[in-house]
Residue frames relative to the residue before (quaternion, step in Angstrom):
aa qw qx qy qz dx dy dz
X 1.0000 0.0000 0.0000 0.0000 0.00 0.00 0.00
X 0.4520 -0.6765 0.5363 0.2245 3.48 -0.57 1.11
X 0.7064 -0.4610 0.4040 0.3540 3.87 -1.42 0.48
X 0.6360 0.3342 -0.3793 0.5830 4.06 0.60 -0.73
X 0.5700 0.4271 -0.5241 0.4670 3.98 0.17 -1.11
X 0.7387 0.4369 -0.3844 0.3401 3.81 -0.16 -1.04
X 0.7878 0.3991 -0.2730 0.3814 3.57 0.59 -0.88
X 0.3725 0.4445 -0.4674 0.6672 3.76 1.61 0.02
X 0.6471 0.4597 -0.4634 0.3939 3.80 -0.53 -0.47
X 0.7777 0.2061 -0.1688 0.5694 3.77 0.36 -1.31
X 0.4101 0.6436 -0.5164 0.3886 3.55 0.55 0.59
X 0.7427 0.4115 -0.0848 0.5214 2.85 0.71 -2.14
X 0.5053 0.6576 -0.3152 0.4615 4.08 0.82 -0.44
X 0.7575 0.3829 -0.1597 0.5041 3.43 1.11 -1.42
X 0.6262 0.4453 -0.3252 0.5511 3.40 0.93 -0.84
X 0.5579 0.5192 -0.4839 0.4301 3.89 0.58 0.04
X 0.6146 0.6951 0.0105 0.3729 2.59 0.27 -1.71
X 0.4904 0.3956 -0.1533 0.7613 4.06 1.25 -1.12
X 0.7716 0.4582 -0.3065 0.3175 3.33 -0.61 -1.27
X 0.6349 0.5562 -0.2007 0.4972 3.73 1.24 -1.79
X 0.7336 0.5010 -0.2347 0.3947 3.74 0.92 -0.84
X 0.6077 0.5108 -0.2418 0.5579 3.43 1.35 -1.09
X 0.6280 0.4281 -0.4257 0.4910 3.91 0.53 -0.58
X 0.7782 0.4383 -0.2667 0.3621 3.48 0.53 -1.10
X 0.5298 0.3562 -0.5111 0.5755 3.64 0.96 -0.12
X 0.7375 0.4639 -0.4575 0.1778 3.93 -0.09 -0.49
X 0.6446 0.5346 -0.2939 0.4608 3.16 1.75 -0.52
X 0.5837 0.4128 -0.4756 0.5125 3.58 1.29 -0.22
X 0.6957 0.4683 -0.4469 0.3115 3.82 0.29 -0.27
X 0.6294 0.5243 -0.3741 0.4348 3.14 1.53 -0.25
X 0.3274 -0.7951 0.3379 0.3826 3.33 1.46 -0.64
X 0.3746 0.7440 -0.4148 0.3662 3.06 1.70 1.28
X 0.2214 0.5369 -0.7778 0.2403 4.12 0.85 0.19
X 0.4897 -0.3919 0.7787 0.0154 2.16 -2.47 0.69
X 0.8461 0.2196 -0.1660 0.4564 3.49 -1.22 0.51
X 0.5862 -0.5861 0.3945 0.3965 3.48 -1.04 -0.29
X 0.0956 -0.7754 0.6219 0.0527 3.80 -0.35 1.08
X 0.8616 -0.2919 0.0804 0.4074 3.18 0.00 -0.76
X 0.4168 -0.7400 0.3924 0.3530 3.96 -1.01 0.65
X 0.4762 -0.6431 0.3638 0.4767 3.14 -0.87 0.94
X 0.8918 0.0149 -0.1502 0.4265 3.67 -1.98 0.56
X 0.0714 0.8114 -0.5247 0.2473 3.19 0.95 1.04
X 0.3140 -0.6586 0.6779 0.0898 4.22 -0.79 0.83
X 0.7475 -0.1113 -0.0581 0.6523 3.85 0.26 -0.52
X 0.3678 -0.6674 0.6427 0.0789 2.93 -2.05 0.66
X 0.0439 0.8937 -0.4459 -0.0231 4.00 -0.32 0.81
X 0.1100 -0.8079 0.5685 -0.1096 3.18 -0.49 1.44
X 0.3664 -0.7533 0.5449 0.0367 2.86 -1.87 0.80
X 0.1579 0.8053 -0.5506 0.1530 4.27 0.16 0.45
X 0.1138 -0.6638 0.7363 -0.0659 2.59 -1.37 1.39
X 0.1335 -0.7260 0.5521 0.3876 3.36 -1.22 0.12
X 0.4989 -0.7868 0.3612 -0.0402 2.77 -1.87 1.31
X 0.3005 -0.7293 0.5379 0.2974 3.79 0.06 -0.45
X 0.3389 -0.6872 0.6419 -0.0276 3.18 -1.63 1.39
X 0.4862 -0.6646 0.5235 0.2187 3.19 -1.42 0.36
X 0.0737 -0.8161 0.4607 0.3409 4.02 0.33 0.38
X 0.2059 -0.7618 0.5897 0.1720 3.77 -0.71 0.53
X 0.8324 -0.3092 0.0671 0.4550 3.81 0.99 -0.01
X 0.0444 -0.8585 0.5030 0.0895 3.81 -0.74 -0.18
X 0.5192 -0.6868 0.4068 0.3054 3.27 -0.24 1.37
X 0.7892 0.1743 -0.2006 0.5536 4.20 -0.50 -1.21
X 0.8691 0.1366 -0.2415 0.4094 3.65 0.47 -1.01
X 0.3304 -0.7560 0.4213 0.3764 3.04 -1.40 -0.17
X 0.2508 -0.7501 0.5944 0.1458 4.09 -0.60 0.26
X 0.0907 -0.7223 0.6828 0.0612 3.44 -1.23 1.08
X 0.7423 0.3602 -0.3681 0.4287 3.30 -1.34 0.40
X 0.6714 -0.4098 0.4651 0.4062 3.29 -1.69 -0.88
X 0.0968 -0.8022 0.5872 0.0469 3.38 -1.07 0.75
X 0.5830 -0.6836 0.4299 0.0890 3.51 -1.05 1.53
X 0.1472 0.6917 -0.6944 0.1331 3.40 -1.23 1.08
X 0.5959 -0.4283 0.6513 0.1930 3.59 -1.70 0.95
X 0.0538 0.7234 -0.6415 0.2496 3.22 -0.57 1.88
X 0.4332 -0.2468 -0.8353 0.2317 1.65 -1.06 2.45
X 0.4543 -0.6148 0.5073 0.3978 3.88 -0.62 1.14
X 0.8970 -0.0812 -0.2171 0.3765 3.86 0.06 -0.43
X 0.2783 -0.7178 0.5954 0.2300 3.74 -1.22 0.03
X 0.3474 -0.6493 0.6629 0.1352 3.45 -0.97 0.98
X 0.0205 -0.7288 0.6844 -0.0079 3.79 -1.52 1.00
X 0.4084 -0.6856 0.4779 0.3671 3.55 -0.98 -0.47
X 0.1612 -0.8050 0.4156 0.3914 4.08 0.76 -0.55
X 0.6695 0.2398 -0.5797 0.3978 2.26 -1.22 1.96
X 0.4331 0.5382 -0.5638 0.4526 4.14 1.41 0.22
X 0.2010 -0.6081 0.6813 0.3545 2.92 -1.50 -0.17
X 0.6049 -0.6517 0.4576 -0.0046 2.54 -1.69 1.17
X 0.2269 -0.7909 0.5593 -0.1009 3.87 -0.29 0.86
X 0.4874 0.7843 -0.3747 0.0829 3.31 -0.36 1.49
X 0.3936 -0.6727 0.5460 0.3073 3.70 -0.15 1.58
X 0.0431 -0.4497 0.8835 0.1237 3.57 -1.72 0.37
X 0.1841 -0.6439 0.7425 -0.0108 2.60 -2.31 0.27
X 0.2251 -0.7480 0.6126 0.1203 3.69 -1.06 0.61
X 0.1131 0.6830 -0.7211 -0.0260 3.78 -0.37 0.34
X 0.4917 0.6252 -0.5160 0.3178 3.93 0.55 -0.14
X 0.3976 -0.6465 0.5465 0.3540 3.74 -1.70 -0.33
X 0.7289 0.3735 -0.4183 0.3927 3.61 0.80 0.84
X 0.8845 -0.2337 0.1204 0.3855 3.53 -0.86 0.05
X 0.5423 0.7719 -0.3307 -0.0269 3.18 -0.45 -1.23
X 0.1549 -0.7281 0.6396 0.1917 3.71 -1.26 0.24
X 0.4055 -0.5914 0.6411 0.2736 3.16 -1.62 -0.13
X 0.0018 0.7945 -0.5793 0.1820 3.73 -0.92 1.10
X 0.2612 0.6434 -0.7167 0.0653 3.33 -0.69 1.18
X 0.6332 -0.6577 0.3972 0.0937 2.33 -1.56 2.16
X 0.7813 0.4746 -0.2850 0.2882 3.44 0.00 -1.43
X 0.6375 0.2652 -0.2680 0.6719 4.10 1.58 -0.35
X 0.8293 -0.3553 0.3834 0.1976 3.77 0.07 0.65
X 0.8746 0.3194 -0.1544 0.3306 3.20 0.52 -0.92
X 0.1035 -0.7429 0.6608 -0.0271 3.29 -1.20 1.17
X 0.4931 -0.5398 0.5843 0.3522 4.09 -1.31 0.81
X 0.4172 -0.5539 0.6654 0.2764 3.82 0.15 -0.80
X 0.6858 -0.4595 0.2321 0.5145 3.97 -0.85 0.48
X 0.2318 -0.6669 0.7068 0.0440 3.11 -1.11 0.87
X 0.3812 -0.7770 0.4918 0.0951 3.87 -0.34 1.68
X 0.5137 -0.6672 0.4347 0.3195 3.62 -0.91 1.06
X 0.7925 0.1250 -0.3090 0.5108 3.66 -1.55 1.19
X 0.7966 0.2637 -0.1463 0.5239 3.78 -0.03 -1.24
X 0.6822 0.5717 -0.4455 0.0966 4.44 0.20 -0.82
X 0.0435 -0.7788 0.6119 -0.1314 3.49 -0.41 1.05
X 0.1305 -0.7174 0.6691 -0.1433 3.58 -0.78 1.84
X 0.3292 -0.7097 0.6073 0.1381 3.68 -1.74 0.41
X 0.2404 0.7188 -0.6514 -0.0336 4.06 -0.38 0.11
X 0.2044 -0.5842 0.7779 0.1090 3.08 -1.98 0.44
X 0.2373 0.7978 -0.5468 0.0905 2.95 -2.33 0.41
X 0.5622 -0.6240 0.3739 0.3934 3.42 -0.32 0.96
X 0.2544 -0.4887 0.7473 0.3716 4.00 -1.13 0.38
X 0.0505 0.7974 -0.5826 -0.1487 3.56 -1.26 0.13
X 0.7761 0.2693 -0.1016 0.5611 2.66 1.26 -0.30
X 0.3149 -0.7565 0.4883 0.3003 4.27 -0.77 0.91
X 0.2810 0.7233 -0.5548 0.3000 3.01 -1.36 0.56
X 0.3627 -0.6952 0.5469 0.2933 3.58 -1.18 0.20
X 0.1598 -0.7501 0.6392 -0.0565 3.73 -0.84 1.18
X 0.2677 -0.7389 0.5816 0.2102 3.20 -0.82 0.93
X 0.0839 0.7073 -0.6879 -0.1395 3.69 -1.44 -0.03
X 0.4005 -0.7411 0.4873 -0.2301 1.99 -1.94 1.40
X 0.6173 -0.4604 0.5481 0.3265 3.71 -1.69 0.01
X 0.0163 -0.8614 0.4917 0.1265 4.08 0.27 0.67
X 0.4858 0.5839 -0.3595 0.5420 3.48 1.66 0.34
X 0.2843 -0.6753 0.6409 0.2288 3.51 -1.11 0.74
X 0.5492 -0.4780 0.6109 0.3110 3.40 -1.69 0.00
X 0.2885 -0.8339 0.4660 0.0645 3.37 -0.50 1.28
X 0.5248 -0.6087 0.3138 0.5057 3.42 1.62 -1.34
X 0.4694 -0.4866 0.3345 0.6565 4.03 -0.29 0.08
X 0.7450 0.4115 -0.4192 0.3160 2.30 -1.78 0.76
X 0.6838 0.5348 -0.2360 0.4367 3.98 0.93 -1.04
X 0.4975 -0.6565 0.5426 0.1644 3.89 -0.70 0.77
X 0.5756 0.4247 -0.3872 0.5818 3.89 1.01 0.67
X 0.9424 -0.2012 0.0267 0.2657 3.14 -1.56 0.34
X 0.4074 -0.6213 0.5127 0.4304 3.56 -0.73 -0.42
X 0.6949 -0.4523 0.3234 0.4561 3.68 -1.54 1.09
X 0.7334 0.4025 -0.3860 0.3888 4.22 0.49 -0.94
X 0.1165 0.7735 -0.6229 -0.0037 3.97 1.25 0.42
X 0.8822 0.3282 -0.2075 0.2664 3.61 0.12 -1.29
X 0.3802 0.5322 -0.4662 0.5957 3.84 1.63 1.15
X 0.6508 0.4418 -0.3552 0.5052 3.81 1.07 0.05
X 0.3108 0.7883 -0.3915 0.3588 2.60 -0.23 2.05
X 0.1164 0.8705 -0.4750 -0.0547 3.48 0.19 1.10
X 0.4677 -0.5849 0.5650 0.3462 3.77 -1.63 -0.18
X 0.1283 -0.5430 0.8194 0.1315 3.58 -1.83 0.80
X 0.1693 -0.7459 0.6442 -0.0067 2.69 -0.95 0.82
X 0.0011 -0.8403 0.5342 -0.0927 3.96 -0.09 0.96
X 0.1978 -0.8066 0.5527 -0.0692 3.49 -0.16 2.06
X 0.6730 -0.6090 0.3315 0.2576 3.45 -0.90 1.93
């Protein structure tokens, strides 16, 4: 990927990303999340993510065939200081782990169709933390991630 492809790419990443964060603090202040985020005065917090698959409906500069992978539920809401409880899962056909960077923690390889890992850990700190794919995309043929590794991306989100 040439230097302008790369900087439209983390442009367009950030301006998601921004956008994804601002909706979600307005809907928790409204006390409108959908789904279950978090229990109230809850001490630990257990969650389930798999990574999923998307439908691609179009893309302006590039183009993208097939299905493309995302960390479902993309974000999880904590408090700092629960600990946090989370099963990944693979149902895909390539590698992959789950890995958020900023608390340490990574599942270790998560095996294609069936791999399914546990971590724990303290939020300790607030803030938004992405998680991630800690495998790169090697190329066809390579036993690590799939080519869309760096669109696998969810948010912890860890309220003060």
């Amino acid at each position: 990927m040439d230097t302008t492809k790369a900087k439209k790419e983390l442009g367009r990443r950030l301006a998601v990303s921004a956008i994804a964060l601002i909706l979600i603090g307005a809907l928790l202040s409204l006390g409108h999340l959908p789904g279950r985020v978090f229990a109230e005065g809850a001490k630990t917090q257990t969650f389930e993510v798999l990574l999923g698959e998307g439908e691609v409906i179009g893309e302006e500069s590039e183009k993208i065939i097939g299905e493309f992978h995302r960390w479902e539920p993309p974000v999880l809401v904590v408090r700092k200081g629960d600990t946090v409880v989370i099963t990944a899962k693979n149902p895909r056909k390539h590698f992959h782990t789950l890995s958020i960077p900023a608390f340490g923690v990574t599942t270790g390889l998560l095996e294609p169709r069936k791999g399914e890992q546990t971590v724990r850990f303290v939020a300790d700190k607030a803030g938004v933390f992405p998680y991630v794919c800690g495998l790169e995309w090697g190329g066809p043929g390579s036993p690590t991630c799939d080519p869309d590794h760096k669109r696998m991306v969810g948010h912890l989100i860890v309220l003060e």
